[in-house]
C-alpha positions as CSV (number, residue, x, y, z in Angstrom):
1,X,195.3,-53.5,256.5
2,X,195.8,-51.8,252.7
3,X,198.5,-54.3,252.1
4,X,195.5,-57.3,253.2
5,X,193.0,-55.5,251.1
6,X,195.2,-55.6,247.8
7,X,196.2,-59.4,248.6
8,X,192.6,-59.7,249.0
9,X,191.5,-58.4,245.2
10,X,194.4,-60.0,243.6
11,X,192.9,-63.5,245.2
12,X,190.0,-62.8,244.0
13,X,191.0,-61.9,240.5
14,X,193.0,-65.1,240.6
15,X,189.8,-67.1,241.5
16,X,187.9,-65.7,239.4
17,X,190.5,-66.2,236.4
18,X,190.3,-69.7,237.2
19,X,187.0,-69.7,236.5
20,X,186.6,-68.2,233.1
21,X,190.1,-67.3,231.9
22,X,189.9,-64.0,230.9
23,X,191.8,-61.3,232.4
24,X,188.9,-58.7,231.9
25,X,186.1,-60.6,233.0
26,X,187.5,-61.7,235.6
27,X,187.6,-57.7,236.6
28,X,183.9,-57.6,235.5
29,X,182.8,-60.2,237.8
30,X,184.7,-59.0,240.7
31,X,182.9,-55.7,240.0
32,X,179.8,-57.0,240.2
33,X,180.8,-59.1,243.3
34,X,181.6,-56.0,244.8
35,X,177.9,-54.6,243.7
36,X,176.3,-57.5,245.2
37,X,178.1,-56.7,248.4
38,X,177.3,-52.9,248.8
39,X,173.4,-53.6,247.4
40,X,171.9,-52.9,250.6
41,X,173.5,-49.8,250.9
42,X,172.4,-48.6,247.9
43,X,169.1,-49.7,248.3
44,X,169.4,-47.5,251.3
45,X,171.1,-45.1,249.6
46,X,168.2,-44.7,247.5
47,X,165.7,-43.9,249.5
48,X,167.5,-41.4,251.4
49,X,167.4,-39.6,248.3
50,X,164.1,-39.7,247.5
51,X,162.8,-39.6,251.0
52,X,165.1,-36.1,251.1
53,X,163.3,-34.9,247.5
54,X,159.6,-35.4,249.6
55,X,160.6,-33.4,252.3
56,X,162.4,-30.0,250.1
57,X,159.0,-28.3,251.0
58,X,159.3,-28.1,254.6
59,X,163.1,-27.9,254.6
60,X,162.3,-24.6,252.7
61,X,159.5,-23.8,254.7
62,X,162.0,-24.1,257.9
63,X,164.5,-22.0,256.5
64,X,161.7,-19.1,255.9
65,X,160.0,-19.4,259.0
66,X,163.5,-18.9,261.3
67,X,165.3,-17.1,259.1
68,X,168.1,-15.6,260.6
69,X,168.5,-18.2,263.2
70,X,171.2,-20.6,262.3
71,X,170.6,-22.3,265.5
72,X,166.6,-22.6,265.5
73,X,166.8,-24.0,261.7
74,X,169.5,-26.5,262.8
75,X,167.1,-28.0,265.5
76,X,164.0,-28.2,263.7
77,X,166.0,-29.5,260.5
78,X,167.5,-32.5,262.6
79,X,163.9,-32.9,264.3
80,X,162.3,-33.5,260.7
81,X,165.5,-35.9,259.5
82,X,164.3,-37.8,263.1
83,X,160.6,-37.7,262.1
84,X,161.0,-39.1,258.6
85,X,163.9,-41.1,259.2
86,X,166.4,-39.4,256.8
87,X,170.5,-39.2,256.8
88,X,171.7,-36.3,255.1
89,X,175.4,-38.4,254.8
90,X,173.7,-41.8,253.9
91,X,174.1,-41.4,250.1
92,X,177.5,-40.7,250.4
93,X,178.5,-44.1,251.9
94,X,178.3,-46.6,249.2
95,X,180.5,-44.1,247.4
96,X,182.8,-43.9,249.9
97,X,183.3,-47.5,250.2
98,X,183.5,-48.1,246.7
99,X,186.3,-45.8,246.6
100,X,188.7,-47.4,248.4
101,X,188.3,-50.6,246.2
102,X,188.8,-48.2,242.9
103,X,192.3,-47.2,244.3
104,X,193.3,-50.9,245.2
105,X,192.6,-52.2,241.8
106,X,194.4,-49.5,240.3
107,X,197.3,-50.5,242.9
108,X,197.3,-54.1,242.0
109,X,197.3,-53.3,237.9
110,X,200.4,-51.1,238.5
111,X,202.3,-53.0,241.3
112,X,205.3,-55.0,240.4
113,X,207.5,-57.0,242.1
114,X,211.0,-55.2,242.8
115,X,214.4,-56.9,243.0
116,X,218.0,-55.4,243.1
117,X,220.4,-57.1,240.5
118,X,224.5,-57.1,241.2
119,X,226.5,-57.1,237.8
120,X,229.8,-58.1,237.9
121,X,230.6,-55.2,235.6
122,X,231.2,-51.9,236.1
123,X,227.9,-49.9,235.5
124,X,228.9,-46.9,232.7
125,X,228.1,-43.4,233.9
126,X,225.7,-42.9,230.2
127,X,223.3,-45.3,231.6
128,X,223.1,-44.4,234.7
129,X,219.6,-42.2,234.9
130,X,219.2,-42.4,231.4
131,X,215.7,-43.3,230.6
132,X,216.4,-43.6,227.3
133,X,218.4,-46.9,227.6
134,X,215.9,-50.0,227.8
135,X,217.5,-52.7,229.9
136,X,216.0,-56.5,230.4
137,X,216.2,-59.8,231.6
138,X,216.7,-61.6,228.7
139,X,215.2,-65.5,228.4
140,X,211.9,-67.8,227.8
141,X,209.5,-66.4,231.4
142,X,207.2,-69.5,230.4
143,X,209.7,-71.8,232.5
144,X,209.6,-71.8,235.9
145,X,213.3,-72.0,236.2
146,X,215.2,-68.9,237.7
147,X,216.3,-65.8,235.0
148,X,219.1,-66.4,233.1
149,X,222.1,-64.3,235.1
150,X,222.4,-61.8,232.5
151,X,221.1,-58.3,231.7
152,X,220.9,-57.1,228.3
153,X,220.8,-53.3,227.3
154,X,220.0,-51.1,224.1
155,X,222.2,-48.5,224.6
156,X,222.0,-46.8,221.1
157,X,218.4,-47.3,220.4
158,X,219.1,-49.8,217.3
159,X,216.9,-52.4,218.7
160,X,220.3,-54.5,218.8
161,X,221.5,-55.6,222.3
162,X,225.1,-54.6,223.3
163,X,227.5,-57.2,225.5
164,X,224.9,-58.2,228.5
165,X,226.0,-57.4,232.3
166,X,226.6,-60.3,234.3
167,X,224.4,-60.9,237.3
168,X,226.1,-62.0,240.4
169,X,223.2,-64.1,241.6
170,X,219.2,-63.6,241.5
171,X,217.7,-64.0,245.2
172,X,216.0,-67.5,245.4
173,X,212.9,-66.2,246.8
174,X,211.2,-62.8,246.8
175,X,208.2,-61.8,249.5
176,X,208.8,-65.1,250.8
177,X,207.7,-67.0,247.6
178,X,210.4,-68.3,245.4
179,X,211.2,-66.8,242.2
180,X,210.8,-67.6,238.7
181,X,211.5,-65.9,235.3
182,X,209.5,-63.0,236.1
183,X,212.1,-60.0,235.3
184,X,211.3,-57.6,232.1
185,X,213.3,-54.4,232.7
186,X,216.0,-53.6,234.6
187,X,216.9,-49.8,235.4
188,X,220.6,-48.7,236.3
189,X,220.9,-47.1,239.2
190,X,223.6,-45.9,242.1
191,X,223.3,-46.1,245.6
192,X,223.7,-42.4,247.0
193,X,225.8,-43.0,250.1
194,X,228.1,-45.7,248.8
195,X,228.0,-44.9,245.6
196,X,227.4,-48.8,244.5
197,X,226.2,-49.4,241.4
198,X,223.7,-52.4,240.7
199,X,220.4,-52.5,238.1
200,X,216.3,-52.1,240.0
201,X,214.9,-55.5,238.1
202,X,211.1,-55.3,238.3
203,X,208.6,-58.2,237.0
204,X,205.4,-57.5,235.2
205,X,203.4,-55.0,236.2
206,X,200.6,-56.6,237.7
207,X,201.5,-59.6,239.3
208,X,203.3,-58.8,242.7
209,X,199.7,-59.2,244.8
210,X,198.6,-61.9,242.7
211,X,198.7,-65.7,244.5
212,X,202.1,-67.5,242.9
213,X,200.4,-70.5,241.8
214,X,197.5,-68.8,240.2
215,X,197.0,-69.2,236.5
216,X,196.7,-65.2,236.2
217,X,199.9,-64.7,237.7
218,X,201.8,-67.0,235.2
219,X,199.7,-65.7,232.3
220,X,200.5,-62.0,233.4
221,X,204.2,-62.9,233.2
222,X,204.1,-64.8,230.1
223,X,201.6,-62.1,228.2
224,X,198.8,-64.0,228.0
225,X,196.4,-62.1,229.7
226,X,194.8,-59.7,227.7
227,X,191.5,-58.8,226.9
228,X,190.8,-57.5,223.3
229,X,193.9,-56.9,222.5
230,X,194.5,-54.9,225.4
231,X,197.2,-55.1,227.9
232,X,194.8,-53.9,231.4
233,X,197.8,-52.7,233.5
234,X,198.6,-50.0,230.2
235,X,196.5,-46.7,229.9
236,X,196.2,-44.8,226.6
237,X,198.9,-42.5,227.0
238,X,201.4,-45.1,227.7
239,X,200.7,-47.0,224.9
240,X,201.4,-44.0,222.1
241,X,204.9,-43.4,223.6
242,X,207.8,-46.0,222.9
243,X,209.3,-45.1,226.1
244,X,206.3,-45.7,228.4
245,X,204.9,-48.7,227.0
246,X,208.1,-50.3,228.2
247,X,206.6,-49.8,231.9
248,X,203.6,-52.1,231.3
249,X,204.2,-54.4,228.6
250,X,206.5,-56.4,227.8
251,X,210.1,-56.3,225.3
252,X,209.3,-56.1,222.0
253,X,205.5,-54.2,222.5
254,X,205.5,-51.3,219.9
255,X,203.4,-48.1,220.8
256,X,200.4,-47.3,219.0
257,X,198.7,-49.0,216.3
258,X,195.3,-51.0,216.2
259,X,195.2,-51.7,219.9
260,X,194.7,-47.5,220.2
261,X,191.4,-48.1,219.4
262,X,189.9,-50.6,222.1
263,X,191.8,-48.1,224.6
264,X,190.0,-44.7,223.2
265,X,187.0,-46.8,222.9
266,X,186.7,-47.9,226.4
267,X,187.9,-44.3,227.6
268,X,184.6,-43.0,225.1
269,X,182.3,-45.9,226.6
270,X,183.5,-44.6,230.1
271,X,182.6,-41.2,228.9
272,X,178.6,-42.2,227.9
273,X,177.9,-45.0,230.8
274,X,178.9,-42.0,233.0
275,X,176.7,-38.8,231.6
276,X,173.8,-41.2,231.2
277,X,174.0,-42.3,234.7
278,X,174.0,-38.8,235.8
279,X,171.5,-37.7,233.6
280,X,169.3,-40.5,234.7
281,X,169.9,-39.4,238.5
282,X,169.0,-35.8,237.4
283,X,165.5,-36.7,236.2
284,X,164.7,-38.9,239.2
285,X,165.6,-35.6,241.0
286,X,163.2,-33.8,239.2
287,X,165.9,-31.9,237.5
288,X,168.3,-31.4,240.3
289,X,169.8,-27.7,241.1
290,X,171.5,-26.0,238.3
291,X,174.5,-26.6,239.9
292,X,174.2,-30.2,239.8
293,X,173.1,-30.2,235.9
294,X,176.2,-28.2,235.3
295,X,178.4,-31.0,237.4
296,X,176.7,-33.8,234.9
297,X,178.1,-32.1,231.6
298,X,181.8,-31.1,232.9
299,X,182.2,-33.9,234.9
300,X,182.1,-37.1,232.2
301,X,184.5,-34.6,230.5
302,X,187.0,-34.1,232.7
303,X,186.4,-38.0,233.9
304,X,187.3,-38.8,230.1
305,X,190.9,-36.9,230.4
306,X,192.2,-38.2,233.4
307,X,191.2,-41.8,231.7
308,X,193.9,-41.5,229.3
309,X,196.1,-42.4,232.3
310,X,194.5,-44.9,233.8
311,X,195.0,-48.6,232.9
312,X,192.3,-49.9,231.2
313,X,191.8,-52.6,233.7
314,X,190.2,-50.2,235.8
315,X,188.6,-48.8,233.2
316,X,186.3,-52.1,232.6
317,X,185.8,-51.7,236.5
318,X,184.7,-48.8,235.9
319,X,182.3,-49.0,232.8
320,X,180.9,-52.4,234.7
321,X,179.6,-50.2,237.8
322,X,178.4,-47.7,235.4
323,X,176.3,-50.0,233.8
324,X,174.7,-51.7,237.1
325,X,174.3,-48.4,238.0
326,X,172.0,-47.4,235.1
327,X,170.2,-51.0,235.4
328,X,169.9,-50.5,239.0
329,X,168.4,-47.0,239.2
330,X,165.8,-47.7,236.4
331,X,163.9,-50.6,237.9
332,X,164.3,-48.6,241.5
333,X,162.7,-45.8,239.6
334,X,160.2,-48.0,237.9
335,X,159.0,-49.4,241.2
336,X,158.8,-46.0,242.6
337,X,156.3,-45.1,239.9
338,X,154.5,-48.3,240.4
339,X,153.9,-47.4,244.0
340,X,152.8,-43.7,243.5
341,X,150.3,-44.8,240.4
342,X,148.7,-47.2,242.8
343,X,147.5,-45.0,245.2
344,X,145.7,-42.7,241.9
345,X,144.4,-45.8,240.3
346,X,142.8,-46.9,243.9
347,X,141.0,-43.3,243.9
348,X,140.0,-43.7,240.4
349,X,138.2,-46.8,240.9
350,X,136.5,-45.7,244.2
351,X,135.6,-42.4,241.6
352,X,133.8,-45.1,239.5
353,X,131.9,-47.6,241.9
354,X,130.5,-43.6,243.3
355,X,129.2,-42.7,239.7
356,X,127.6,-46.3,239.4
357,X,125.7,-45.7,242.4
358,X,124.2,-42.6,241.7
359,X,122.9,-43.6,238.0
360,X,121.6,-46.9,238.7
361,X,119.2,-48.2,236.0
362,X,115.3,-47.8,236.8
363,X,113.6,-51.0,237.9
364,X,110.5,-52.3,235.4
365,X,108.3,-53.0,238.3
366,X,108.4,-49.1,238.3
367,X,105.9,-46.8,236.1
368,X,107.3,-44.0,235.1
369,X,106.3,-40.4,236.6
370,X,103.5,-38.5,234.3
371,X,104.4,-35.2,233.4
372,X,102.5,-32.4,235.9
373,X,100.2,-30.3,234.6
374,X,100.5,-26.6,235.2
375,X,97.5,-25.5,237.5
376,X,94.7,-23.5,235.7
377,X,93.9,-20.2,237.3
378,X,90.2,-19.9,238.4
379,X,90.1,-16.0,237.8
380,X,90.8,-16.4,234.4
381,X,87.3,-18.4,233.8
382,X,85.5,-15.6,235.7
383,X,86.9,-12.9,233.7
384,X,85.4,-14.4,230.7
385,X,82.3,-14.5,232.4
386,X,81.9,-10.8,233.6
387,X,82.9,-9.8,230.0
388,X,80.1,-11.5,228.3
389,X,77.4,-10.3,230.8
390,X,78.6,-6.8,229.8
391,X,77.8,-7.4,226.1
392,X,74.7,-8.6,227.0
């Protein structure tokens, strides 16, 4: 089943090459082919969360009420997941399923396609286990003709080949396909029980999943298919050390230089795409638990060092879901606050058609009220009265 899943990306790679001929968007697109495919999920995914966020209040309240009872608070926790429809484990599974397609893309970057070579000569004991020796098919791998049957070492480091080891013959087909000139390195080795000595010839890392008549895989095997200067099956680390570079590229690559910098740039970009995702996650959360703000700064950190490892290729896979990430969560957010300002501006206008009601404007037909005059008091006039009898 994992075997079928790798043949499965490397097809799709290879289709995709076909399309545009680049190696790294041809990872981009199967990236966001994979997107496409898990949408619903994350849709779901999505709500989950914020359906979970609406319902923190009573989960608290629950915990308070039967505290103490593990059991009780279990029961009436799962009753109000029933009620509002919620799965604690739902936003884990788009994660989980993306996961296994991060790992097989690493796997088809790095795989190569092994062969053991016979030499007529005897192997010296110096090379054998000596990483320090860099061994090779020598020959033009644009033809489709099989290797030359020679093997040509470096044994001093002086960039000069000594006498080349003849090969005895090259198998005429390898996982069932036939072979061509794929063969960069060879490593010496010794079998342990009968002590027979032959060379482990491996072909470009990269192409062993990819269809045989695809234009990736011949472009992989001639060198042809990098992106910005950037061999995808190589990580950062390997490319600064002369001795590691020889695992992903092919003779002749020097370590270091210019290309560094697409490499620690990608790692960097990596880096960003990733803190602002979880930042952006963090505020639809309303801030999150300190736990989970804490998790957000260390985690594009450590993220960024085990990146210097990784091949760049899945690197771009990685940026690429990053970035649908971001794009994806804001217009999810946006609609969210569509929804919950429609409901205010609804009671706002009902607000406004009550006011207009009550201060209607006075019809013409209508006189206006005269003002009321206090009522006079009758004793007062009496009063007057008595007093100017008395004068009298």
């Amino acid at each position: 089943m994992w075997d079928g899943l790798l043949k499965a990306l490397g097809s799709a790679l290879g289709f995709f090459y076909d399309v545009i001929p680049s190696y790294g968007v041809s990872i981009i697109l199967l990236t966001i082919t994979a997107r496409v495919l898990l949408l619903p999920l994350t849709i779901k995914q999505t709500r989950s969360m914020h359906e979970m966020q609406k319902i923190q209040p009573q989960l608290k309240a629950i915990q308070q009420k039967y505290k103490g009872n593990r059991q009780k608070v279990s029961e009436e926790t799962m009753k109000l997941y029933k009620e509002h429809k919620v799965n604690p484990l739902g936003g884990c599974l788009p994660l989980v399923l993306q996961f296994p397609i991060f790992i097989a893309l690493f796997s088809v970057l790095r795989a190569f396609i092994p062969v053991s070579a016979t030499v007529v000569e005897a192997i010296p004991e110096s090379l054998i286990g000596n990483k320090e020796v860099f061994c090779y098919v020598p020959g033009d791998r644009s033809t489709e003709e099989p290797p030359p049957l020679q093997i040509a070492c470096d044994t001093d480091g002086d960039g000069e080949d000594d006498e080349p080891f003849t090969v005895v013959a090259w198998p005429e087909t390898v996982d069932d396909q036939e072979t061509a000139n794929i063969f960069t390195r060879c490593i010496p080795s010794r079998d342990e029980e009968s002590g027979d000595e032959y060379f482990s010839c491996l072909s470009t890392v990269g192409s062993k999943h990819l269809p045989r008549e695809s234009d990736l895989f011949q472009d992989i095997v001639e060198d042809r298919a990098q992106f910005l200067g950037l061999h995808l099956s190589c990580g950062a680390t390997q490319v600064t050390s002369e001795d590691q570079i020889r695992t992903c590229a092919p003779p002749g690559t020097k370590a270091g230089g210019p290309p560094l910098i697409g490499y620690y740039g990608l790692i960097a970009l990596m880096v960003l795409t990733t803190w602002y995702q979880t930042k952006q996650m963090q505020q639809s959360s309303q801030g999150g638990a300190p736990q989970m703000q804490m998790m957000g700064r260390i985690m594009p950190i450590f993220l960024g060092f085990i990146s210097l490892s990784i091949p760049a290729g899945v690197l771009v896979y990685w940026v690429t879901t990053n970035l649908w990430q971001v794009g994806q969560q804001h217009f999810m957010l946006r609609s969210r606050e569509q929804a919950a300002a429609a409901p205010m501006r609804g009671s706002a206008s009902l607000k406004g058609q009550s006011r207009v009601v009550k201060e209607q404007p006075k019809s013409k037909d209508t006189e206006p009220a005269k003002p009321q005059q206090p009522p006079q008091r009758s004793g007062s006039k009496n009063a007057r009265g008595r007093k100017k009898r008395r004068k009298r």
